[in-house]
N, C-alpha and C positions, 0 to 999 in steps of 0.2 A: 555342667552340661545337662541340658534334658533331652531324654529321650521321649520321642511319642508311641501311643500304643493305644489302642482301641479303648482304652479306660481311661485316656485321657496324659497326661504328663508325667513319666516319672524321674523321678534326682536321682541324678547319679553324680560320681565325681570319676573325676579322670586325671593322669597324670599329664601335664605337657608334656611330649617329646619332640625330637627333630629329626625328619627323613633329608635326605640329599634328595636334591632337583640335577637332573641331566640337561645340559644346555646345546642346542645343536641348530648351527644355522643352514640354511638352503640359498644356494643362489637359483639364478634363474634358469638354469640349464639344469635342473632337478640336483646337484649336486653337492654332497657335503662341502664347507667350507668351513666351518670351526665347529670342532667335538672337546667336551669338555671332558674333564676327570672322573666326572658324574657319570655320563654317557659311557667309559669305557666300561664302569664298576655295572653299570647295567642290561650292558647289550656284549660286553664281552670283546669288544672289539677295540686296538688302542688307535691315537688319533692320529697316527701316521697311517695305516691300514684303511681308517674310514675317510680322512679328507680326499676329495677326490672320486667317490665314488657315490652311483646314485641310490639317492637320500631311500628311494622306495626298499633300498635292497635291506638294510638295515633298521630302519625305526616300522613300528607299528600305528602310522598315524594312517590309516585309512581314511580318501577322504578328502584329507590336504593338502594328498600328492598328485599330480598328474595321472598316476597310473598307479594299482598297488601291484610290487610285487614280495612274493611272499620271499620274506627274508628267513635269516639262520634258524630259525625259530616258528611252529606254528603258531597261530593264533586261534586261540578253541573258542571264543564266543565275545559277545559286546563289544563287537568294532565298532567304531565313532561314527558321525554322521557322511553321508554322503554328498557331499560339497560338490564334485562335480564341475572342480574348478583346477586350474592352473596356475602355474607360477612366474605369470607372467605381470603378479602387483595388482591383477583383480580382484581377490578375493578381497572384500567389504565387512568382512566382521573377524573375530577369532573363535576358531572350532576347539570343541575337546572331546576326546575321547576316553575309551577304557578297553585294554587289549591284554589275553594272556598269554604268556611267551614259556614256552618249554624249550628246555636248553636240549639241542641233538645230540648230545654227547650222552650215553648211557649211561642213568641216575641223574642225568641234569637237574637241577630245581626249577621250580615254578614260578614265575614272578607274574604281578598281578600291575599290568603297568597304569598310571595313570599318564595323559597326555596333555598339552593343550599345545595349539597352534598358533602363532601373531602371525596374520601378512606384513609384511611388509614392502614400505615406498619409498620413493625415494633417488636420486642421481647413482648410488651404489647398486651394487650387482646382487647384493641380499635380496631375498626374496621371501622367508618365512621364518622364524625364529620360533621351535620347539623344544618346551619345557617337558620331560616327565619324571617321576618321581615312583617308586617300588612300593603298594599299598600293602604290601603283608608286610614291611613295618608299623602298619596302624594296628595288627589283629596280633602281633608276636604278644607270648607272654614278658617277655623281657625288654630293656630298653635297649638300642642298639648301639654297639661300641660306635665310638667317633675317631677319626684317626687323628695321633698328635701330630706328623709335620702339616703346618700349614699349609705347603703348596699341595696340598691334596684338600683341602676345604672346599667347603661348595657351597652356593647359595641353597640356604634351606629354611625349612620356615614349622613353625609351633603347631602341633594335633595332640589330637586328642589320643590316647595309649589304649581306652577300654576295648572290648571284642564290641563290635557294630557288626550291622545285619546289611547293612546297603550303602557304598559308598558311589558316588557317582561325582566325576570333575565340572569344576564352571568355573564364571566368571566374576568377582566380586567386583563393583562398576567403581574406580575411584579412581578421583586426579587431583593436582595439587593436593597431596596429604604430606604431611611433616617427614622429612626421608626423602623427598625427592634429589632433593641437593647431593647427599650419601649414597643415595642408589644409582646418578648419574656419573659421581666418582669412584666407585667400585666396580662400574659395569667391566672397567676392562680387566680386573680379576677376573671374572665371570669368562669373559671373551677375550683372551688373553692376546691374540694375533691379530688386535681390530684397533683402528686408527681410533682417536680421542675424533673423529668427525664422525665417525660412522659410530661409535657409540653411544654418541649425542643422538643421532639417528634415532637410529633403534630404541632408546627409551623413550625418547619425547611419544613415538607412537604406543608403547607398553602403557604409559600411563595416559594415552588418549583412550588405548580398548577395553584398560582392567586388570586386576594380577589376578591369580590364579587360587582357588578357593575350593574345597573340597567339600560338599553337600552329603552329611551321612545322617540325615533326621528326616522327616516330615515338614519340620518348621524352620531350620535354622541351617544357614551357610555358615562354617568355620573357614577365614581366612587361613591362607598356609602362612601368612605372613612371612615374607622372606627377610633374612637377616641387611636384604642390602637396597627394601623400599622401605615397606608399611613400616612405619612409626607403632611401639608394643606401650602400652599403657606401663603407666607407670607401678601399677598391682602387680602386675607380672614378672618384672624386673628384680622388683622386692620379691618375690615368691621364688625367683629362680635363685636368687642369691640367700635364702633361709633354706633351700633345700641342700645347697651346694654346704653350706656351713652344718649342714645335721647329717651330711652323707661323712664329712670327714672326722665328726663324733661318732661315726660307726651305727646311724639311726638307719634300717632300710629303705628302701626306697619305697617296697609295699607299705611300708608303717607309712611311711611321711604322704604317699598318695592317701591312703584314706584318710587322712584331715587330722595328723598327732600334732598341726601348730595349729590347724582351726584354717585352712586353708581349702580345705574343700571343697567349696563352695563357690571361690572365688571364678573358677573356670567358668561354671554355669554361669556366672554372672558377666563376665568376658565373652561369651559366644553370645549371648543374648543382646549384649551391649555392641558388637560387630553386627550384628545381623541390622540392630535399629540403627545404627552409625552409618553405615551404609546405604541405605534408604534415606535419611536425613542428607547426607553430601550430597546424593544422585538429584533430589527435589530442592534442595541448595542449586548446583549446580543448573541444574534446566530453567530455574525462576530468575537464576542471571540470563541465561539465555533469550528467554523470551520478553517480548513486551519491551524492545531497543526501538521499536517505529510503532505509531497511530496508523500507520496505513495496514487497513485489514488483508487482503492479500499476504504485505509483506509479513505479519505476524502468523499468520497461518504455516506459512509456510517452517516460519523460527521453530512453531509447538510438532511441526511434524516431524522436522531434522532434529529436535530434541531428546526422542525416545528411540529414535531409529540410528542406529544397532543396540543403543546402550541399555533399554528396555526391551525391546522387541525387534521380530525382524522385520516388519509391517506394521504399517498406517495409514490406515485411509478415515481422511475428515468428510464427515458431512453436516452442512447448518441449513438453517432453515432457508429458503430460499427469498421470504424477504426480509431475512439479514443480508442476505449477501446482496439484493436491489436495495437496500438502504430505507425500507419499508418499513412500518410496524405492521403487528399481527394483532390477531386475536386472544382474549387472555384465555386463560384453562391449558389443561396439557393438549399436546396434539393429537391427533387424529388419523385414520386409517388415509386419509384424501389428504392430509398434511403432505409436498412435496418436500424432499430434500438434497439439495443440492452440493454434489462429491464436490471440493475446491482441493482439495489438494488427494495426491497418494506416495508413502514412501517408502522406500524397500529395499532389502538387501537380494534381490534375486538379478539374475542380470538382465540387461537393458533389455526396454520392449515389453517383458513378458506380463505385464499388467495394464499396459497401456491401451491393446486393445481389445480388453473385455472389462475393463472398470476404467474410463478415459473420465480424466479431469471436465467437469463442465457440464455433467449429465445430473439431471434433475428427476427422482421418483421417489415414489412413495411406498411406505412397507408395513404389509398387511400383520395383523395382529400375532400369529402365531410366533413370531421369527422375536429371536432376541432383542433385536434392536429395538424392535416396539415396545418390550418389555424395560428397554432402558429408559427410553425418551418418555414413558407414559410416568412410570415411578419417578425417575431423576435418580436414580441407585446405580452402582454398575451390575455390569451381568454377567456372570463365570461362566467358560464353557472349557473344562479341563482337555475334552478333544471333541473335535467335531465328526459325528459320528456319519457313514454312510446316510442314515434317513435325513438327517438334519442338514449334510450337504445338499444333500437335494431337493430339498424343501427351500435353503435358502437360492440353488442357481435356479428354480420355479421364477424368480423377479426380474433374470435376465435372459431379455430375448435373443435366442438366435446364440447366443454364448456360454458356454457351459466353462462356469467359474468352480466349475469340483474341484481340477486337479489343481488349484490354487488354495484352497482352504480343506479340503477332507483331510484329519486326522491330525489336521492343526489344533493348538492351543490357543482359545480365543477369549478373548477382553472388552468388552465395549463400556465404554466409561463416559459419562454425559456431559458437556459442557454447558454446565449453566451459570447465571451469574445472578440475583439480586431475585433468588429461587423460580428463576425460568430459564427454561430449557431451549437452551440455542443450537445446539446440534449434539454432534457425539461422535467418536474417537472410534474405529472397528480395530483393534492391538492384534497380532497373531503374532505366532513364534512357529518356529520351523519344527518338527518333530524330533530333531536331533536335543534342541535345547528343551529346560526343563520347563515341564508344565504352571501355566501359572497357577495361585496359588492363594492364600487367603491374605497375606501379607502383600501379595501382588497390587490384591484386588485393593489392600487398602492405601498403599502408594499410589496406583491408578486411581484411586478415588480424589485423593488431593494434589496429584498432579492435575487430573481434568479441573478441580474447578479454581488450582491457578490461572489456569490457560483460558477457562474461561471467562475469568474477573476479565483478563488482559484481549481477549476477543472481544468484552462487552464494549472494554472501554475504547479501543478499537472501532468500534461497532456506532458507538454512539459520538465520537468522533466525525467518522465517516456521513455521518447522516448528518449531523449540525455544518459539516462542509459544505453536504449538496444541499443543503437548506440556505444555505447564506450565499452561496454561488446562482441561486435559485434567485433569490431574493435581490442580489444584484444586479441581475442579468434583466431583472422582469422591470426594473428603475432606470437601467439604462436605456440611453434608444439604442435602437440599430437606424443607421444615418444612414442616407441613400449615399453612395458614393459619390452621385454625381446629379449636382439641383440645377434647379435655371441657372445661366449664367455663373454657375460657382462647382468645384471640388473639391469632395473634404474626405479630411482621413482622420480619423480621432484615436486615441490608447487610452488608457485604462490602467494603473497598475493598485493593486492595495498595497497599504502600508507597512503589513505583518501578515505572517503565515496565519496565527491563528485568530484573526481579525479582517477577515476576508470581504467585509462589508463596511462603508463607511458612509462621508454626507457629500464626497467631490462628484459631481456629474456634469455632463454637457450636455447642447441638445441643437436641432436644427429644425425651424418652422419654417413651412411654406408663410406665403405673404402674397396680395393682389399687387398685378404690377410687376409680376417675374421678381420680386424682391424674397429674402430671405433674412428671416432672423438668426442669429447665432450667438450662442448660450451659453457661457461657462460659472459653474456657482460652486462653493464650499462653504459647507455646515458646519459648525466648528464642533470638536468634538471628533469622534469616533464611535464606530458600532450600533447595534439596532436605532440606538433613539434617534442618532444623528441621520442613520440610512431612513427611518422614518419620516424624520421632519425635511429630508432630501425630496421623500416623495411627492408630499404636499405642494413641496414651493415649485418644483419642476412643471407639475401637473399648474397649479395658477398661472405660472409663465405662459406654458402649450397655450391654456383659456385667453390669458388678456393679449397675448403676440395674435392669434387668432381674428381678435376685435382690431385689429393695427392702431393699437393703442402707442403713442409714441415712447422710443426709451426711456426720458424719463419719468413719464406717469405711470409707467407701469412698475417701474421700480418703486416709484411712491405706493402705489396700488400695492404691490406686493410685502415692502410694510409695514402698510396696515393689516396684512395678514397675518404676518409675522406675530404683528400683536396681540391679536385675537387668540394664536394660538398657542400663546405661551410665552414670559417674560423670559424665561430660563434658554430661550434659541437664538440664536446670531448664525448671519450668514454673508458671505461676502459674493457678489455677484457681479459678472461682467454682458453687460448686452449689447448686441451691436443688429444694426438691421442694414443690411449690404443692397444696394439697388443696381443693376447691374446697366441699364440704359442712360441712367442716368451719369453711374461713374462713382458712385460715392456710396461713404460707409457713415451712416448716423449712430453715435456712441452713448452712451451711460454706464457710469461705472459707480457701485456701493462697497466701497471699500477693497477693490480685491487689485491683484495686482495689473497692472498695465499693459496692452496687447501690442506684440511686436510686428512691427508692418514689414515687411521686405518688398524693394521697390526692383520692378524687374528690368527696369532701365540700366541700372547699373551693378544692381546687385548690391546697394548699402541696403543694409536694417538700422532701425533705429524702434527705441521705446516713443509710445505715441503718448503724449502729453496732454491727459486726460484731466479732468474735477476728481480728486480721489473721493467725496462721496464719505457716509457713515456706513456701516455693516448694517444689512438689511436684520430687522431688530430692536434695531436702537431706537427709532421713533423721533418725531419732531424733528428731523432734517430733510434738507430740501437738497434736490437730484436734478445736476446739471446734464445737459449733453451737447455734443461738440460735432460737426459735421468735418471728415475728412475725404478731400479728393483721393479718387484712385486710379491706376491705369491697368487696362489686362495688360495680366501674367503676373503682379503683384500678388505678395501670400500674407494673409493675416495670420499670425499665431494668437490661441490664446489658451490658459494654462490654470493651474490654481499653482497656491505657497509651496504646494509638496516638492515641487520640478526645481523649485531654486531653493530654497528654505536649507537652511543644516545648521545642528544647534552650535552656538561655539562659533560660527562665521557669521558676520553681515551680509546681510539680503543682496546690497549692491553688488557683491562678488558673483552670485548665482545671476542675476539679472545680466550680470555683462557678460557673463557664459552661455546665456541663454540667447541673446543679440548674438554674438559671435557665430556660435551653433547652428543658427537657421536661416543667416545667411549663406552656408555650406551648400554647392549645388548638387543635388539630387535628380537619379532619373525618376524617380517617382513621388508620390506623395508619402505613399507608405515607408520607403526611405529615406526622405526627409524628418519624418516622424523618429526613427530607429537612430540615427544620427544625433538628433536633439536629446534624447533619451541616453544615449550611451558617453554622451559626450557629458550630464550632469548626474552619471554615474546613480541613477537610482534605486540601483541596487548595495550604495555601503554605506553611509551615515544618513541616508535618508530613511526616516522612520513613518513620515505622512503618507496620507494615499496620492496618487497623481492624476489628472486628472486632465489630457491636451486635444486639440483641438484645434488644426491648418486646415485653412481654407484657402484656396487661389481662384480669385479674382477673375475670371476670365473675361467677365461682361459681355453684353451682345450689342453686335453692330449695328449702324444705322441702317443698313440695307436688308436689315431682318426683322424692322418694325415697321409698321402703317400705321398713321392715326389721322381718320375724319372727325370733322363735326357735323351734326345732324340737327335739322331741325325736328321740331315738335311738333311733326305732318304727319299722315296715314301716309301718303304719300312716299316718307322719305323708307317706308320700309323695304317696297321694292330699288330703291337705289340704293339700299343698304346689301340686298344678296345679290346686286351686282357690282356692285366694288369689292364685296368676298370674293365674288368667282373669278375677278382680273386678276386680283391680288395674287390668289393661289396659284393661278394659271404661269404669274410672273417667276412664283417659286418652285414650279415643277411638282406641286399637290394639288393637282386633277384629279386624283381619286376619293382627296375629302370634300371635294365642291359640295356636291349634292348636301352631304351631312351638315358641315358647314355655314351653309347657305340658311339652312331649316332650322337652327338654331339662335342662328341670329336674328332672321326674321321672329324667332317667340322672343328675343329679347326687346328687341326694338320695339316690339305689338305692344308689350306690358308696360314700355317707358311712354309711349303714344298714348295708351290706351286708361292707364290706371295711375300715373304718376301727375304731381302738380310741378312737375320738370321746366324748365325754360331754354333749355338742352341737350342733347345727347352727344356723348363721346363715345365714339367706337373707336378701337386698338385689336390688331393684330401683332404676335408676336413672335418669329419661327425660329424655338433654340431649344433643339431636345423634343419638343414638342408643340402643338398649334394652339396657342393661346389665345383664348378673344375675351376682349372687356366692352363692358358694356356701362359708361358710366352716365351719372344724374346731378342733378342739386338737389334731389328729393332722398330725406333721412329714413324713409319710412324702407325697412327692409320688406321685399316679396317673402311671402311661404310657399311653402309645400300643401296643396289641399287635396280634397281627394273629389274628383267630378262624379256628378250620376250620372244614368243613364241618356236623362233629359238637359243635362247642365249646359249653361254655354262657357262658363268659364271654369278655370282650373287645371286644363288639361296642359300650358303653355310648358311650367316649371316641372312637370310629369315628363315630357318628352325629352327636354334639357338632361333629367337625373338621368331617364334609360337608357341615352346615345351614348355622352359624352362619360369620358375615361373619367375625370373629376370636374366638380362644379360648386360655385359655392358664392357667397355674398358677403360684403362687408362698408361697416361704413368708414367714411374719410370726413375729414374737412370742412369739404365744399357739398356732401351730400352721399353718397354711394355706390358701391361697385359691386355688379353684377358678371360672375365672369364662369368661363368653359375650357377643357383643354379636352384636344384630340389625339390619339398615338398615332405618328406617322405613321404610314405605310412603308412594310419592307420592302429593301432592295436586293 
């Protein structure tokens, strides 16, 4: 063993010896319930006298009791901590104390007790289970007789025999150690009158809080090691069995302590070897704990239930504030204007009393003087063995309006830095209650490689979380948002990715306006997975939006699309479905490059059926030529269409998922979004489906005859004013008399430009009233109008200026037979 001293370390040797542990439990009515053999030899009292009576009246566990009251005996100084708790299974950690007891009987002796305290939980009526043990057997000069009947044995455990200057009880933090198996089968020696349940009980939580360890150095905890947990090195064993065999050659016991086999030594190297054993399990143990999820919150919260009771009695985290927004920062250390953001706090004090003066979720910064800067600026931890009056109040100076003294003054305090790949991500505020012992240098250095486990596992956390909202980001910003509801059509589309940690892929949909109340609709898959494929997604979605735009037909735009393909790399294949739905008309014009087939459901009767398309090469492949196929439709008819992901699953033929997917969406639904959910849960995309998914229903609504008007016009000046008065009956017909005026004024600048500046041999005017007031304006002249900008003196340009500034949207395109000019207005509400 060493002892410490202002000079530094000196060797000493020490004899092992064994004191008795007194074993005494409390139920929850403060009252003894099992007194052991120990307990009588200590307190003097047997255990038919003490069961039954409260616990205050006889032990010296100030503290741990409801009440204390002063038992047979005074206590002259170092009563334990003030816990200020009850026995009602609250208490959150275990206390120890140290109390001295004078026997009333004139001449009594003096006993110097040691204590410690377990709560306990639990369906039983147990409520605390106290160990204490007689510490002027560590200072006797002799070793103490042990008694031969066995039923007077006691759980007792290995000290040190020299005279020591300072003993004080704690906790040595250990679980699962070798002996647990041993120690749950002898407990009911120990507690002789307790069911084989309830002493399963009671140790599973012993060896959740710790056994019981006696601190008499500056540097070093010696385990008491009891005969019936802690597992004794195998040095020891061999030592006690050399001593035992030189005691019965008649060697003394003094001889053989001072090292006559060469043993001497071995203790000091056994306490040193416990103190580092211990700190290794405790940072074993926590690095299993943490770092079980990517999700930063939930990891936060692992590294703070990690130390808390078993390090400290307090935790409060705080990181930088854009880790916790998923941000990067600035490099260098932080700064005085650096924010930081408390995410978690955790504590053995009872409920509330931190909540609100240090509330989860509050973000500030901390001026140079205060430890914590001193952490975050080095990256080192920072010792504060107690926190003194100036220094409490220096640091409740950062909190307004709440004075956090009587929570930290006089505390023992820790701040330990988490950082990861040598940047400083937050940092750890540790405190321990005044009762327990100060941290310490060995503390500090366990705190030191605790924090930057926790902080490897925060980064990694950290940088998780951010590559999440970057790919969710990056999805989100590829996909459209689809109006729910177009000319003549409603859609409802899903989304699903194909893996957790592949969030991003090349399946997309999409939905173009088109002249003519018509609507394109989109479904494509990139083959592949992940950035490249989300990449080369963006590209082809974006041409499509361009050439559907031109009302380029399906399938030249397919062809068109390609030829992009090719341009922009041999290495991409994509399979695409396009369909452009006319809703006046009645019909769905198709082209398909390779992808799977869209299911029609017909609302007449409610069969679906796959529509029997040209399957087309995968946009890619190059030099094939792209069919497409005109199919009738009726409102209330629903198109589905999908990528591979919705039916695909390795190990089954495609035609299985196809006929599931038919089946499925003929299913009648009250809504669209439910028809969606259905088709979805029905081909189970959530258990062997590995691909992204990727759907998209639309239902057919069409608009009726009684909701379009279509003239023809000649190629007069003339025919302009007959043009805003077949506007104004028209509307007047539909009950939109409040768009006449606008109306009226828009179509006369259309009609002026087709009269005025076109080599036309016709005009078609079309009104259209479904959702909103559509007018076309068409030619047989290819030459598109622009946008110009008139002068002051100009006569023309100002036509297609008043068209942009009225009308909701407007826009041009060509056809066919020459060109559409066309405007829509927002009803008026009702």
């Amino acid at each position: 063993m060493e002892r410490g001293t202002p000079d530094g370390p000196v060797a000493k040797s020490a004899l092992a010896g064994r004191i008795p542990l007194a074993v005494v439990v409390v139920d929850g009515a403060g009252l003894v319930s099992h007194w052991s053999v120990g307990a009588r030899r200590l307190f003097g009292y047997a255990k038919e006298e003490a069961v039954g009576r409260p616990a205050g009246d006889l032990l010296p566990v100030h503290g741990a009791l409801p009440e204390d009251r002063e038992p047979h005996g005074a206590y002259d100084d170092g009563l334990g901590p003030d816990l200020e708790t009850s026995l009602d299974g609250r208490i959150s950690y275990p206390a120890a104390g140290r109390a001295r007891l004078t026997e009333p009987e004139p001449g009594g002796t003096r006993a110097d007790v040691l204590w410690w305290a377990y709560p306990l939980v639990g369906p039983g009526p147990e409520r605390l289970l106290v160990l204490a043990a007689d510490a002027t057997r560590l200072t006797a000069p002799e070793r103490p007789e042990w008694p031969e009947r066995p039923e007077e044995s006691e759980a007792s455990g290995d000290l040190g025999r020299e005279q020591v200057e300072r003993i004080a009880p704690g906790f040595a933090l250990h679980t699962d150690f070798p002996g647990a198996d041993e120690l749950a089968g002898r407990l009911p020696e120990i507690l002789p009158s307790m069911s084989v349940d309830e002493s399963s009980r009671i140790v599973a939580q012993i060896l959740e809080l710790g056994y019981p360890v006696l601190e008499f150095s500056q540097h070093d905890r010696v385990p008491v090691t009891p005969d019936w947990g802690v597992a004794r090195r195998a040095e020891r064993k061999a030592r006690k069995e050399r001593a035992e065999r030189a005691a019965a050659r008649g060697v003394p016991p003094s001889a053989y302590a001072a090292g006559a086999d060469g043993d001497g030594d071995d203790d000091g190297e056994d306490i040193e070897y416990a103190a580092v054993r211990e700190r290794l399990e405790f940072l074993n143990e926590v690095s299993g704990r943490i770092g079980s999820s990517l999700d930063l919150s939930h990891t936060i919260v692992e590294v703070s239930r990690a130390v808390v009771p078993r390090f400290t009695d307090v935790a409060g985290t705080y990181l930088r504030e854009q880790v916790v927004a998923g941000e990067g920062f600035p490099e260098g250390p932080p700064d005085e204007t650096t924010l930081w953001h408390r995410v978690a706090v955790e504590h053995t004090d009872e409920p509330g009393r931190w909540d609100d003066v240090v509330p989860v979720g509050e973000s500030m910064p901390f001026p140079a003087h205060t430890p914590f800067f001193q952490c975050m600026t080095s990256g080192d931890p920072v010792l504060v063995p107690r926190i003194t009056e100036e220094m409490g109040n220096a640091i409740a100076s950062q909190f307004e309006k709440r004075d956090i003294r009587p929570l930290i003054n006089h505390r023992s305090m820790l701040v330990v830095p988490l950082k990861a790949r040598n940047v400083v991500l937050g940092f750890m505020i540790l405190l321990r209650h005044k009762e327990r012992p100060v941290f310490n240098d060995m503390d500090r250095v366990t705190g030191a490689e605790l924090a930057a486990r926790a902080g490897l596992v925060l980064d990694n956390a950290r940088m998780y979380t951010y590559q999440e909202s970057v790919a969710d980001t990056l999805q989100d910003s590829m996909l459209p948002h689809i109006e729910p509801r177009m000319s003549g059509c409603d859609i409802a589309t899903r989304y699903l990715p194909g893996t957790l940690l592949g969030r991003v892929g090349g399946d997309w949909f999409d939905s173009v306006k088109l002249p003519g109340s018509r609507t394109a609709l989109v479904v494509g898959d990139v083959m592949g997975h992940g950035l490249n494929s989300a990449a080369m997604m963006g590209q082809l979605r974006t041409a499509v939006q361009t050439m559907a735009a031109l009302d380029l037909p399906p399938e030249q735009l397919l062809r068109n699309l390609d030829d992009l393909a090719q341009r922009l790399g041999e290495h991409y294949l994509a399979t695409c479905l396009y369909a452009v739905y006319d809703p006046i008309a009645g019909e769905l014009h198709l082209a398909n490059a390779g992808h799977i087939p869209p299911v029609l459901v017909r609302a007449e009767d409610g069969r679906s059926e796959l529509l029997d398309l040209p399957t087309g090469a995968p946009i890619g492949v190059g030099g094939v030529p792209f069919e497409s196929v005109r199919v009738r439709v009726a409102p209330g008819d629903r198109l589905l269409m999908c990528t591979d992901g919705l039916v695909e699953v390795r190990g089954e033929d495609i035609g299985v998922g196809l006929a599931t997917l038919t089946e499925s969406a003929a299913h009648p639904a009250a809504s669209m979004d439910e028809a969606c959910d259905t088709i979805i849960r029905a081909l189970n995309t959530g258990g062997g489906r590995k691909d992204d998914v990727a759907l998209l229903m639309a239902r057919l609504n069409g608009i009726a005859a009684e909701s379009v008007a279509h003239w023809r016009l000649a190629v007069d000046p003339s025919e302009v004013g007959r043009a805003r008065e077949l506007v104004r009956e028209q509307l007047r017909a539909w009950s939109l008399d409040a768009l006449g005026d606008s109306a009226e004024l828009l179509v006369s600048e259309l009609v002026t430009n087709v009269v005025r500046h076109s080599r036309s041999t016709r005009v078609d005017l079309r009104l259209v009233h479904a959702g909103a007031l559509l007018c076309e304006v068409e030619d047989d002249d290819h030459t598109l109008p622009t946008l110009l900008s008139a002068g002051p003196d100009g006569e023309f340009g100002r036509g297609l200026r008043v068209v942009s500034t009225l009308a909701k949207e407007w826009g041009t395109s060509r056809t066919n037979s020459g060109k559409t000019v066309w405007f829509e207005l927002s009803l008026p509400r009702r």
